[in-house]
Structure formats: C-alpha cells, structure tokens
N, C-alpha and C positions, 0 to 999 in steps of 0.2 A: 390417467391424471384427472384429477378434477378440480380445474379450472373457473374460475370467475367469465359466466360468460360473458357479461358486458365489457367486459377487457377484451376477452379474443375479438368480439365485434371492434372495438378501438384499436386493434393493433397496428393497421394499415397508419394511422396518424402516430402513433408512437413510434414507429419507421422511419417516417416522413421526420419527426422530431429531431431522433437519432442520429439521422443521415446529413442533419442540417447540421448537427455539433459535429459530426464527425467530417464535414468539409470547412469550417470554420474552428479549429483546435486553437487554445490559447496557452500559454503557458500559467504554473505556480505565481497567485496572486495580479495575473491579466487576466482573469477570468468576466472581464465586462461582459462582453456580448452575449458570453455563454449565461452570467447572473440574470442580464437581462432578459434575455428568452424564457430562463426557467420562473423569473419573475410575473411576465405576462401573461406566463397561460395558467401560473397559479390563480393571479389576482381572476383573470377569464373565469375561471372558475368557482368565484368569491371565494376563495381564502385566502388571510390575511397573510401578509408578508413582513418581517421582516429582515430590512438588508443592512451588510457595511460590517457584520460579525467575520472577524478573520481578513479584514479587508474588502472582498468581494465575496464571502461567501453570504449566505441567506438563513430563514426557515422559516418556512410554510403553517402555519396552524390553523386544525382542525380539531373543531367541539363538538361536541352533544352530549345530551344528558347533563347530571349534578354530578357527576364521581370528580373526588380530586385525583385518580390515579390519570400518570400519563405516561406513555413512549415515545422514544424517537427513532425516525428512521435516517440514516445517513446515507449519501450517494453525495462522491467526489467527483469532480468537474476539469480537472485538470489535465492539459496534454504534456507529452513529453516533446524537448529539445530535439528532434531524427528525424530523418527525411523518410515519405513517406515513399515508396517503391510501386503500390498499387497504380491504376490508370484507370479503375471505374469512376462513372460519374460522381460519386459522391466521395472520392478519394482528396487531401488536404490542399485546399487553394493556396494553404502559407507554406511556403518552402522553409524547410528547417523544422517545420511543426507538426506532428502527428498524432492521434489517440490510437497510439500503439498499447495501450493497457485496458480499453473497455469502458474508460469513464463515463465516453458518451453512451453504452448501452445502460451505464448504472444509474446516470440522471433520468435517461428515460422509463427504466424501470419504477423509479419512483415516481417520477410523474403521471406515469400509467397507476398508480395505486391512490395518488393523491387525486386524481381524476375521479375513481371511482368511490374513494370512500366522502367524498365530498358531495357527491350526488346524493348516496345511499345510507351513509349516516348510520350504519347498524353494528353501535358502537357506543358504549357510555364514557366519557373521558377526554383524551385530549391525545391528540396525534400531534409530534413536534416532526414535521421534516426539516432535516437537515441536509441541504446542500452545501459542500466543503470544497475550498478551494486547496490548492498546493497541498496535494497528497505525495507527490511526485518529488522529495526531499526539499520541501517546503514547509512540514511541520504545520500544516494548515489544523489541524485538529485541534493541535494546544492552544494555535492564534482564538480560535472558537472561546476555547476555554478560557482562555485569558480575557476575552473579551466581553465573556460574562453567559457563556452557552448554559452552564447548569443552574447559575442561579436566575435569570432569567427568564428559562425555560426551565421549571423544577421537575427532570423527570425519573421514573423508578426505574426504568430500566435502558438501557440505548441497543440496538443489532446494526450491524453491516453485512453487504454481502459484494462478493466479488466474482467475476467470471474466473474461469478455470480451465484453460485450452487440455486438450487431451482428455479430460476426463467426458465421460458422453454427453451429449447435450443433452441437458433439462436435469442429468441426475446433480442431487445437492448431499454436503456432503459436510463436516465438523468435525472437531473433536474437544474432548474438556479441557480445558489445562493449556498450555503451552501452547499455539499453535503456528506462528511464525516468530520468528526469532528477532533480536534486537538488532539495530545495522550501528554500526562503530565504525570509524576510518584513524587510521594512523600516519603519522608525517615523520619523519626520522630524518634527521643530517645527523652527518657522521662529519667531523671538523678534522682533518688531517692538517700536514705541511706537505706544498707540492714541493716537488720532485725533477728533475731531469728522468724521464724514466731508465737512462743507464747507469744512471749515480743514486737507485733507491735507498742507501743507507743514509742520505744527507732527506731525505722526506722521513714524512709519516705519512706511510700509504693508506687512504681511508675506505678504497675500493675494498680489499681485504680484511678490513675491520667490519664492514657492513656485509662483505660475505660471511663471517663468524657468525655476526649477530644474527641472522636470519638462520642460517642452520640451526643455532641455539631453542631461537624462538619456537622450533618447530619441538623441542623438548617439552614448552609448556604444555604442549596436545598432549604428547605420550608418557611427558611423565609426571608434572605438576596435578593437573586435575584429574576428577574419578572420571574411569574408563566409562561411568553409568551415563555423565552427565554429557549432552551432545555440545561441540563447539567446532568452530573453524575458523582459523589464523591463516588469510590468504596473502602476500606479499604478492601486490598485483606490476610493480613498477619498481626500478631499481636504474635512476640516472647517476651516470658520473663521466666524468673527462669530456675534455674534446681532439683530443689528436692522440696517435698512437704513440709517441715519444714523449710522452708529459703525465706524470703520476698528480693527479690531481689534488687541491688545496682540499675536497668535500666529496661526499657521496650521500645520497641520498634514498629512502626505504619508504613504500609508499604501499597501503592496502588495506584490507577491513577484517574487523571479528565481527562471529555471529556467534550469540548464545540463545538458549530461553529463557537461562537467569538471571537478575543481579549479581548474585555471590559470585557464578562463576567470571562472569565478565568485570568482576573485579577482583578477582584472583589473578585473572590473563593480562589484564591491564599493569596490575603491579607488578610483573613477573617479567612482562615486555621489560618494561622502564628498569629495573635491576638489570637484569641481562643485559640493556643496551649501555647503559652507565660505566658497569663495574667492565663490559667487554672493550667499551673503548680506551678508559680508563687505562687497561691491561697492557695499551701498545703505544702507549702516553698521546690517545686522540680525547677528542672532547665530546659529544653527542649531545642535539638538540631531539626534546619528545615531544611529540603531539600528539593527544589523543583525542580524539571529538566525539565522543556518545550523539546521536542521531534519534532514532527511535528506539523505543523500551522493545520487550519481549510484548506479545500478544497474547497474553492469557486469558483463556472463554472463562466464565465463571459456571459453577457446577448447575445452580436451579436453573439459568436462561439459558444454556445449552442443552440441558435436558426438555426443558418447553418448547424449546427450537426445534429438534427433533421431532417433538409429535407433529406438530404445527407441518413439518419439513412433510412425515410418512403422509398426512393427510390431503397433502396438494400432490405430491407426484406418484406415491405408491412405497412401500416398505423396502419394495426391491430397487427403487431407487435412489436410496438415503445411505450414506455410510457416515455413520457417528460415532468411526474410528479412521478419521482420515491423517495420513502421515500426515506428520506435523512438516514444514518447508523452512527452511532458512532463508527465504524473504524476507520482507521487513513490510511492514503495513504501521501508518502513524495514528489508524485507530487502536494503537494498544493505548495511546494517549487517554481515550476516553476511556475504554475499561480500567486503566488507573484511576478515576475519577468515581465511573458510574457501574453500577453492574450492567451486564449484556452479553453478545456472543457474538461472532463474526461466523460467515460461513461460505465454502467457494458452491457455485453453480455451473455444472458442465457446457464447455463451449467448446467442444466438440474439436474435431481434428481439420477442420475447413474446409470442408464440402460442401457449406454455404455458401461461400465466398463467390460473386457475383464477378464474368469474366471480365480480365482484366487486370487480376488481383497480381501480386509480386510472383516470382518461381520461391521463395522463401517460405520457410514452416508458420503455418499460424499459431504462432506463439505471442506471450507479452513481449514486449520493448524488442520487435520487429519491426521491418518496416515492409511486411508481405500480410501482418495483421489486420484483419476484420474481426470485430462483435457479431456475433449470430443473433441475429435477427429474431428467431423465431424464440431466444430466452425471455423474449420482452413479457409477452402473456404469462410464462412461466413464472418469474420474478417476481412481477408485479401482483399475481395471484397468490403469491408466497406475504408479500408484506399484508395484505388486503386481511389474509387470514391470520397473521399474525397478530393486528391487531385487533381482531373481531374477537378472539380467542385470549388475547391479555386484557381488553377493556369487554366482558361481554355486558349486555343489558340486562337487569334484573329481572 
C-alpha cells in the first residue's frame, strides 16, 4: 500500500476520534454532539465550517490555488436505534443507541483527510466535506440537497465510501452502474366482514384474501418482469385476528421491494396494486395500498468510477481493487446525490472481526449488529484514499 505517511503518524488520534463517536452514538437528525466534535476539530484546524445543512449536518471547506474546479467528500454521522451487545471500553454509553453501520469510522476517515489536506494544501481547487446526518432512513442526503448542498457548494463531482465487513480489510472495491438497489416498503389491509369463525359464510374472510394476494405477488418476480432485471418482493409481516374463534373484520400485508431501476420498480409497484385490488375485489373485500418509495437505486456514473479505480489501484495495490464488485440490494441514500451530481460510491474491506477489541458481542461483525465494530486500522487506509483523490481530481499546474 502506499499510504500518506503523515496520516499513519495521526492515526492514534483518529482512533481516539472514532472511539469517542462510537461511545456517544446519536440517532438520524440528533446528530449534535457528533456535528459539534466534527465542527471543532475542523475549525482546530482552520477550515471553515458550515453548519445547520440537513439539520445537523455540516461541510468543511478547503482552498488553494485559483481553479474553480471542486469535490466533495461525504461521511454520515448517524447511529442506529439497537442495543449495543459489545462490553469494551469504548462500546455505546446510550442504551438503545449503537454505530452498528460504521459511521463513526467514516466521519473519522474524513476527518483524517481533512486534517491532512489542510495542512499540506497539494491541491488546486476546492474540497467540499460533507458530513451527512440521517443516513440511517432519514433521507439526510436529500435534507442537504434541499437545503441548498449543490448550489452553495457548486461542485463537479461528489464520492462516498462505506465499510464493508467480510470483504478483507483495506481491500476497496466498485462497480459502474447499479450498485445498491432502491429500498420501497408496502402497507396493505385487506377490509373483510368478521365472522364467528364457525359460521364463515355469514363473513368475508380477509386472512385468505391476503393469503391469495401474496402468493399472487410473488408472480410479479417470475413472471411480470425480465428474468434480466434483478428485483425482490419480500412480504416481511402479515397480522390479523386475535382469538382462535373469530374470522376477523381486516388483515394486514407488510414488507419491502428492492430494484436497481425505476422502470422496474414501477412495473412491481403497479402490478402489486392491480393484484391486491382486483384479488380482494374477487371475494367482495376491499384493500387499502401503501406504497412508500424511500431511497432511489445507486448508480456510480461511468467517468468517476472509472477515476475512482485508478486513484483505488494506487493507494492499496491492483490486487486489491475489485471494479466488478456484486452489486447488494442494500439501499444507501447517497444515490440521492448521484441523482443530482456525478460521482461514485465505493465499499472498503472491514474484514471478518479479528480486530475487535475483547469484550466485543459472541455475534458476527456485521452491519446493524449489535456484536459490530469499525476496524480501526481502515482509518489510514481511507483517509489516504480521499487525500489522493483529491490531489489527483484537483492537481496543481
């Protein structure tokens, strides 16, 4: 690897950073404490700040030179709602609260770049950081955007990067096009007539109207859209009744799609809603639809993922870059900003958790675990990843 050395000399304090966010976690749009830390070691470091974009998110900016080209870098700051299972020292003081996803290692990764490029300046243009609150089905991305993130900060291109448990530590990894998928949820009541349930011909049973429908639904997979295109219709929840003699008045159908496109996730959306209609209709019930679109599809754009990549073989080595990485049916809400702006997203190996400091949970180090730790030693990694990023998007004449 080759490494920014005056980062690995700082990494002991980007630790110390990290460990501090990752025992004080806040949730989507409480991100105080966390703004303010990441506030003051900016300003610590003279670069300007501004805050209040998205609510509590921020962004750091760094000059030199006359170019009007600029970037931005983003790292989300948000915990999730789960109790934390770990017992090391630096494991979540707030019950209920954990950075079971990484964030705290992704703010300090940025911090570790904003640190050095502020010192070292070997750069012509302009560096936007972006610290983002409510990643975490808080849509903090768009709050940015709504709040005036691109016009504000006019910049050419935006990247994110995200940890990635299982895959090795330090290796980074992409791909063009598609690369996490849209998150949708659906609500369904089914309206019946209760019942006595020994006299079901005086009801309309709506448990077996909502069992039809779901079977049905599971045609949009296999036979509505192309066999090409990836999707998943999961029915996660299915309430109805409360006693074993009583056919209930309602039932209820509760779960999510994931696509990578528009078209298809509006092929699946219509095709719900017909099915669930015309099937209640069929047994004279009634059906209420909800369908809530959440996040878009994530698609990297072709030039900044390709730039991504070199920038990727030159910090950690060719054999560690894969820019054919399976696309994930996750959801990430910077697809918000590549709607907006061109850029790329990219994961970062965090390894299988033999970092993890004792103490840690008996559960897998995974995302939205509560046995979860950030590896520590991505921090240099990262941060020497964004450093060259922009040395190599803004270089000096």
């Amino acid at each position: 690897m080759k490494l920014v050395d005056p980062i690995i000399a700082f990494q002991s304090e980007l630790q110390r950073i990290r460990r501090d966010l990752h025992a004080h976690p806040e949730l989507c749009y409480e991100e105080q404490r966390t703004s303010d830390v990441v506030a003051a070691k900016l300003t610590e470091w003279g670069i300007p700040v501004v805050r209040g974009l998205g609510r509590t998110g921020l962004v750091g900016i760094i000059q030199n030179g006359t170019s009007t080209r600029a970037i931005g870098l983003r790292a989300d700051m948000d915990a999730l709602p789960m109790q934390e299972i770990n017992t090391f020292e630096h494991a979540s003081r707030h019950p209920g609260k954990m950075h079971a996803c990484g964030h705290d290692g992704h703010t300090a990764m940025l911090l570790g770049a904003a640190y050095h490029l502020a010192q070292h300046r070997n750069f012509d243009g302009t560096v936007y950081l972006v610290f983002q609150p409510a990643e975490e089905g808080g849509a903090g991305a768009r709050e940015m955007i709504n709040d005036g993130l691109f016009t504000r900060f006019p910049m050419d291109a935006i990247y994110g990067m995200h940890n990635w448990p299982g895959a090795e530590t330090g290796t980074l990894s992409v791909v063009e096009g598609p690369m996490m998928a849209s998150s949708n949820e659906f609500y369904v009541t089914v309206k019946g007539k209760g019942a006595h349930a020994a006299q079901p011909h005086k009801g309309i049973d709506p448990v077996m109207v909502a069992v039809q429908i779901a079977q049905s639904w599971q045609t949009v997979i296999t036979r509505n859209k192309s066999p090409l295109d990836t999707a998943v219709l999961s029915i996660t929840q299915i309430h109805a009744g409360s006693a074993t003699n009583v056919i209930p008045d309602d039932a209820s159908l509760v779960g999510t799609v994931r696509t990578f496109t528009t078209p298809v996730l509006d092929l699946i959306e219509e095709r719900m809603r017909e099915i669930a209609v015309h099937t209640a209709a069929a047994f004279g019930a009634e059906v209420e639809f909800k369908f809530k679109r959440n996040y878009p599809p994530l698609v990297n754009h072709a030039k900044e993922t390709a730039f991504a990549v070199e920038v990727m073989k030159a910090v950690v080595g060719a054999d560690k870059v894969n820019d054919k990485v399976e696309p994930t049916m996750g959801a990430e809400d910077f697809a918000f900003f590549l709607q907006e702006k061109a850029g790329c997203y990219i994961f970062i190996g965090n390894g299988d958790g033999d970092h993890r400091d004792g103490g840690h949970g008996l559960g897998p180090c995974v995302l939205h675990n509560g046995s979860y730790d950030f590896n520590d030693n991505l921090l240099p990694i990262g941060a020497s990843f964004w450093v060259k990023l922009v040395e190599e998007s803004l270089p000096q004449g």
